[in-house]
N, C-alpha and C positions, 0 to 999 in steps of 0.2 A: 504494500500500500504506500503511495505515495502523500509527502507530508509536507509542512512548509521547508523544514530542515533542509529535506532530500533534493526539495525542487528549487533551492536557492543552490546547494552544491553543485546539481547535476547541473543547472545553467552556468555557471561560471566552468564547470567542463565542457561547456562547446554544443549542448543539446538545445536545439533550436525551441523557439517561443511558439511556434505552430505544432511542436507535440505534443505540451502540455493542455494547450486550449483545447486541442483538438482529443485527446482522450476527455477533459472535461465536460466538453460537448458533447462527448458517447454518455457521459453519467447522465449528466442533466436529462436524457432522451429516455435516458434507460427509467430513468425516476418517472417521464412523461407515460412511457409505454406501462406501467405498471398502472396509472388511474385509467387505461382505454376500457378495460375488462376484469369481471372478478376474477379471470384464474389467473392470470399476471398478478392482481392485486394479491391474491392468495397466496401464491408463491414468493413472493417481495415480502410478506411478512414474514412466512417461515422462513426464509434465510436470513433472516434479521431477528426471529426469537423475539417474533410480537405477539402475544396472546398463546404463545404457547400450549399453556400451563390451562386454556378455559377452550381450548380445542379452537382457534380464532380464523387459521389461515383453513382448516380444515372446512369449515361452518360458511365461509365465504365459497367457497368452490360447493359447496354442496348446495347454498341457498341458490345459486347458478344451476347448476344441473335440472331443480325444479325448479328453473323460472321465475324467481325470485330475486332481481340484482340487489344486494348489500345496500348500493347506495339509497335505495328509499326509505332506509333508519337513516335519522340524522345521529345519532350514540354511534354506530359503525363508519358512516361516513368520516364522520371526525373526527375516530382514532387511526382509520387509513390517511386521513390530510396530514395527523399528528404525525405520521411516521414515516411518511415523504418529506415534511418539513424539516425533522432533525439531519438526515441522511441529506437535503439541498443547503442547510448553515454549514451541517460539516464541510460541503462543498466550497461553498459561498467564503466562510470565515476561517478555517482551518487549514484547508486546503488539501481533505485528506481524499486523493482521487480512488501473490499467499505469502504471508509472512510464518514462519513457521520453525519450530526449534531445530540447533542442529546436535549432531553428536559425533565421536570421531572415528574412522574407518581403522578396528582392530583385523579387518581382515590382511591389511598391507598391499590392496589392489591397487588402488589410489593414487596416483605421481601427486607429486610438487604442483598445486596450484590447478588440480582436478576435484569435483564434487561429484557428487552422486545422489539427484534429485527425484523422486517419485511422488507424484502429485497424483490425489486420488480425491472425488468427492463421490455424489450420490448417484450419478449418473455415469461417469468413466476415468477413464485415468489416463495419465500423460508421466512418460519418462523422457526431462528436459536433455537434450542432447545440443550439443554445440557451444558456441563461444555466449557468456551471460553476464548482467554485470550483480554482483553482490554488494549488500551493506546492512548496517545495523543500525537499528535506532536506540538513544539519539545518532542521527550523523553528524558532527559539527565540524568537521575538518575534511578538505578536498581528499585527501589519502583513506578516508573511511569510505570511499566510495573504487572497490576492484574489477578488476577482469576475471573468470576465471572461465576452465574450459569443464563445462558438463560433459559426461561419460555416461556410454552404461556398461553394465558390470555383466558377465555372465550369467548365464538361468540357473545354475547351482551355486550361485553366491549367496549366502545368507545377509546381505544386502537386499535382496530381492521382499524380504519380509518387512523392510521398513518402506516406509510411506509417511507424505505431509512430513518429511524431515530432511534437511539437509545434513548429508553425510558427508565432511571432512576429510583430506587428505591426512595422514599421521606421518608425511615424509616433510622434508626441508630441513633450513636453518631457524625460519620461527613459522610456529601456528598461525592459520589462516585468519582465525578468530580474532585472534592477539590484533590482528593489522587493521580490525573494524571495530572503530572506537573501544579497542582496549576489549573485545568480548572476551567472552569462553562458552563452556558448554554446559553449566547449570541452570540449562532452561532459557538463554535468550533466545529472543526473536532474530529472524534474518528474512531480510529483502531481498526474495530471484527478480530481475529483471532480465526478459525475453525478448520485448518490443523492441522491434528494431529503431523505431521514431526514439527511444530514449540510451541509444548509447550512446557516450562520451566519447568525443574527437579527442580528446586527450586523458589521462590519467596521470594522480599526482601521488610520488611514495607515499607510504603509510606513517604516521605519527607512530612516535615511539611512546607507549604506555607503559611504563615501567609499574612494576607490581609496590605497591604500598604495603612496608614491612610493618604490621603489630607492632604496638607501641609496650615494649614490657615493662611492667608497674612492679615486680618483682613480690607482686601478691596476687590474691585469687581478685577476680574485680568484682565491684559491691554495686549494687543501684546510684550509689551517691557520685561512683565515679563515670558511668554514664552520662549522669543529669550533667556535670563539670565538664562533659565530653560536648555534648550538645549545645550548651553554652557560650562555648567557646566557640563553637560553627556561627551562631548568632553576632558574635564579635567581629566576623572577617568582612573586610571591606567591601560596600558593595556597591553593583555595575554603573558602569558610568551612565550617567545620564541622556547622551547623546542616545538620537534613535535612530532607526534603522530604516534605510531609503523605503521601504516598505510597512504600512502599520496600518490593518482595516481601524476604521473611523468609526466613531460612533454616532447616532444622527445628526448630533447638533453642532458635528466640527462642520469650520467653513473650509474648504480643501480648493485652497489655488492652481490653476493651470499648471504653475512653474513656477517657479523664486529665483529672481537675479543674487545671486550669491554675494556679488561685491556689494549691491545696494543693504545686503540683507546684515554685515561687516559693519558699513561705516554707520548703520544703526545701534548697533552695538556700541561701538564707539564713541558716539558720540552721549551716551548715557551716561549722567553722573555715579562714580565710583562708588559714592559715600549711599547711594540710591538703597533703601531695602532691596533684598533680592525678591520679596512680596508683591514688588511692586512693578518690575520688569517688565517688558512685553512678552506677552502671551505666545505661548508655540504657537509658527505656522506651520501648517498641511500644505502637501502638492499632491499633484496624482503624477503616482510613482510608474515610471516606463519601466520597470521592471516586471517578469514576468509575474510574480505572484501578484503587483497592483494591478497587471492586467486579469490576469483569473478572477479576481474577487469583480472586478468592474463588469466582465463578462458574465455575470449571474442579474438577473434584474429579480428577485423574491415574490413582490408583489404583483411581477406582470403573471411571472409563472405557476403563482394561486388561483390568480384570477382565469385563467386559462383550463387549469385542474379544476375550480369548480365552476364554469360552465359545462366542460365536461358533463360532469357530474349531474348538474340540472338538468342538461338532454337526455340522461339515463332514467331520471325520474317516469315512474308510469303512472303517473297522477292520479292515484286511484282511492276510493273513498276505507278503504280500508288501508292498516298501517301493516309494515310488510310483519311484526311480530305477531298481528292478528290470523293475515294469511297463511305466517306457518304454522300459526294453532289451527288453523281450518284443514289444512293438509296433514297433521297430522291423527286430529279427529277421525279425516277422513278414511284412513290408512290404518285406525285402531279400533274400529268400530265396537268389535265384540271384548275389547281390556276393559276391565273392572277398573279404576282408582280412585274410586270417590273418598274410600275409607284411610288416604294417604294423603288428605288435605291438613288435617293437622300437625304431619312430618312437614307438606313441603313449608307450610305456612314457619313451623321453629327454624326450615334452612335458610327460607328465604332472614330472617329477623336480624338472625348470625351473620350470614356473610354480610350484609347491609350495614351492621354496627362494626365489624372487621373494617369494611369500607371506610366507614366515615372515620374510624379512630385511625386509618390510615391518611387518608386526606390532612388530618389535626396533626399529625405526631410528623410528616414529611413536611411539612412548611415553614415556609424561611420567615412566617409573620403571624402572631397569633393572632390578629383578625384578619386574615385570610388563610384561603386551604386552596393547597391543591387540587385539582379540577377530576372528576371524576375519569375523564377520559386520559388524563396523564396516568392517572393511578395505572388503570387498564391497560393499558399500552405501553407505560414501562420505562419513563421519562418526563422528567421536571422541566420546564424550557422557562426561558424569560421571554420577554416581549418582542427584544432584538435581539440580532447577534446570536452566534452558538452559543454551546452549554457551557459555564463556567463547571472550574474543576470540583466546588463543592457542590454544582446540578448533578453534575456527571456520580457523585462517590452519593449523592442522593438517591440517583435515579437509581443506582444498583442497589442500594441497600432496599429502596422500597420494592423494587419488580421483585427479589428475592421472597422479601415479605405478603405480598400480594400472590405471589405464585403461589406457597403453603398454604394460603386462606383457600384460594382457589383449589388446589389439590385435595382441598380437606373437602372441599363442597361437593366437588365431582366423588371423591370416594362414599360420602354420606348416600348423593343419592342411586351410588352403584349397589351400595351393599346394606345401608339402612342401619337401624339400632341393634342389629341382632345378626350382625355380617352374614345378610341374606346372598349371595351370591347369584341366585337363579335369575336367569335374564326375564322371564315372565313378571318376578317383581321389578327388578330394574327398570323394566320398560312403565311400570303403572306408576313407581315413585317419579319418574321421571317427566310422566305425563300429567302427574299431578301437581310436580314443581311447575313446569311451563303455564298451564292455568293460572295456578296462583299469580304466577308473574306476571300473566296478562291481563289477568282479569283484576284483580287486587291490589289497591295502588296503597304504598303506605309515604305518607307526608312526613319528611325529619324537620326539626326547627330548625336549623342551620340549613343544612344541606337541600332540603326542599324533596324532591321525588327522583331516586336512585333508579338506572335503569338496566345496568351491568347484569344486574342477576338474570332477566331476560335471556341473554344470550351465553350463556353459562350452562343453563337450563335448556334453551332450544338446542345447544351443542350435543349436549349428552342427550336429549331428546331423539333428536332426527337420528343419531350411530344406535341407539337400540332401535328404532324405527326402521332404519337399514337391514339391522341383523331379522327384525322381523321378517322382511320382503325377503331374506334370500334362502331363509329354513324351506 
């Protein structure tokens, strides 16, 4: 995956400004082609590990098959827009367009500055052969970015059994690892690069990383000499203030064409010495000809929503029923002769659960106690702000909560698989399930904060419609 790091190096080695745009503009497409249809949509979740956990990308492709597109919930629409928009700021402000561990060739097949790549996902696999470029993240030096040559290895190599890892040469005078920003092999990530549009017309030696020797205290070490440890990190000088030809803006900077640099000097200059520095001119912005100011300029956000949701409008089938009504009608239809009336009191205690799950999730993940997190954030698996990507405590948010939410979720779908009494038999399964979806649709419960929850819903139709399934194929 490429990063701002990788794509400030690899352009200062010679990799043209039309490869980067031009893979961006595959993403940007790729992001367009996933709102045409639910099974693109469907799929663009499951490779992103949206909704997992409540059967989401599943429930989308299956509301399609019967005729039902997603988009006529506004709850599903909007955690689909949710989860193209993080994946377009990634784009947008990050710049992030298989990264995958390596480990080192004991078999001794290997020369000097050969790897041994097998790439494999849900669909096929690919053994990288030929000339690649490698690196690690972070990359901050031109030498963290190499050449090396991919091999493949013979069919009785026990190489052959590793996969999604880059396998290392074990010959030369130093490890390959060593020469990309100082790696090794306990688990870092590393960067194949294939594309021909991104390799470097030049290459620069590797930085020398020298190993940092343990500091010996000539006792065993105690908590108190950690805290003294960390402290001390807190003391070291820190970065210069100058900034970097490149810096996405946030709405309200005013960002000039270009800055005459001598005019921008003798302003300087001419300010009194004795002047607070409070009180100084204020930074100016230009828009930076480099390529990451071009990338970021090349995303327009609100043209490309506004786009995704007309879309979306034209998918609409304007019909007097809502589509979680219609998939109770289909599957009314579909279960004519199931009993569950006697399982309205279960669904009614699940629905109550996950509901109060929900809302003390929305309260306990918010950066403000008079506000919460948005029902569809929870659902979806990601905290965002207004503009701009996710900061890093959204990012360590959104994980700790989709974690959270996915157990709530797992615990719901197992209640109504197996019940109070770990019924297992798909005959109840299908009635408790039939009797949660009712409840859902039929039974609205009003929170004081929160107002009317709708998640449960399709929670409930997910696991609904797969025993509904298993029905039709007995």
């Amino acid at each position: 995956m490429l990063n701002r790091q990788l794509i400030k190096i690899l352009e200062d080695l010679g990799v043209p400004d039309e490869a980067f745009l031009g893979l961006q503009a595959e993403a940007v497409e790729q992001l367009r082609i996933t709102a045409e249809n639910p099974i693109n949509a469907g799929y663009y979740l499951q490779r992103n590990s949206i909704g997992k956990s409540a059967r989401l990308p599943w429930l989308i492709r299956k509301l399609s098959y019967i005729g039902m597109p997603f988009s006529d919930d506004d709850f599903l629409r909007h955690t689909h827009e949710l989860a193209i928009l993080i994946q377009l700021r990634e784009l947008k402000y990050r710049s992030r367009i298989y990264v995958e561990r390596g480990i080192m060739d004991e078999t001794n097949y290997l020369e000097e500055g050969e790897i041994y790549c097998s790439v494999q996902n849900e669909k096929s696999g690919l053994v990288l052969t030929g000339r690649v470029v490698i690196t690690r993240c972070p990359a901050l030096h031109p030498g963290d970015v190499q050449y090396v040559e991919a091999v493949d290895v013979p069919l009785d190599s026990p190489l052959r059994s590793v996969h999604n890892c880059v396998v290392f040469s074990s010959k030369g005078s130093r490890d390959l690892p060593s020469q990309l920003s100082g790696g090794d092999l306990d688990g870092d990530l590393y960067n194949i690069i294939y594309d021909e549009s991104l390799m470097p017309s030049t290459i620069s030696d590797p930085a020398d990383y020298p190993i940092v020797q343990a500091i010996d205290i000539g006792r065993e070490v105690t908590r108190s000499d950690m805290t003294e440890f960390f402290v001390d990190l807190t003391k070291m000088p820190r970065s210069s203030m100058a900034r970097p030809d490149f810096q996405a803006p946030g709405p309200r900077v005013l960002i000039e064409k270009s800055i005459n640099v001598e005019e921008l000097e003798a302003q300087y200059d001419d300010e009194d010495d004795d002047e607070p520095e409070e009180t100084s001119q204020a930074t100016r912005y230009y828009e930076s000809q480099k390529v990451l100011g071009k990338l970021y300029r090349a995303i327009d956000e609100h043209e490309f929503f506004e786009e995704i949701q007309r879309q979306s409008r034209s998918a609409w089938s304007h019909q007097h029923l809502s589509l979680a009504e219609k998939v109770w009608g289909y599957v009314k239809e579909k279960t004519t002769l199931i009993q569950y009336d006697h399982y309205h009191g279960f669904a009614r205690d699940i629905k109550e659960a996950y509901e109060d799950n929900m809302a003390d999730t929305m309260l306990e993940y918010s950066s403000h106690p008079m506000h919460f997190v948005s029902e569809v954030e929870v659902f979806a698996g990601a905290v965002i702000g207004k503009n701009g990507a996710q900061t890093k405590r959204q990012r360590e948010t959104s994980t700790s909560m989709k974690e959270k939410h996915d157990r709530d979720v797992a615990y719901t779908v197992q209640c109504i698989l197996q019940g109070e009494e770990q019924d297992t038999s798909q005959e109840e399964a299908l009635a408790r399930s039939i009797a949660c979806l009712d409840v859902a649709v039929h039974e609205r419960r009003t929170m004081k904060r929160f107002g009317r929850l709708v998640s449960f819903t399709w929670v409930a139709a997910a696991v609904c419609l797969k025993e509904v399934e298993k029905l039709l194929v007995r």
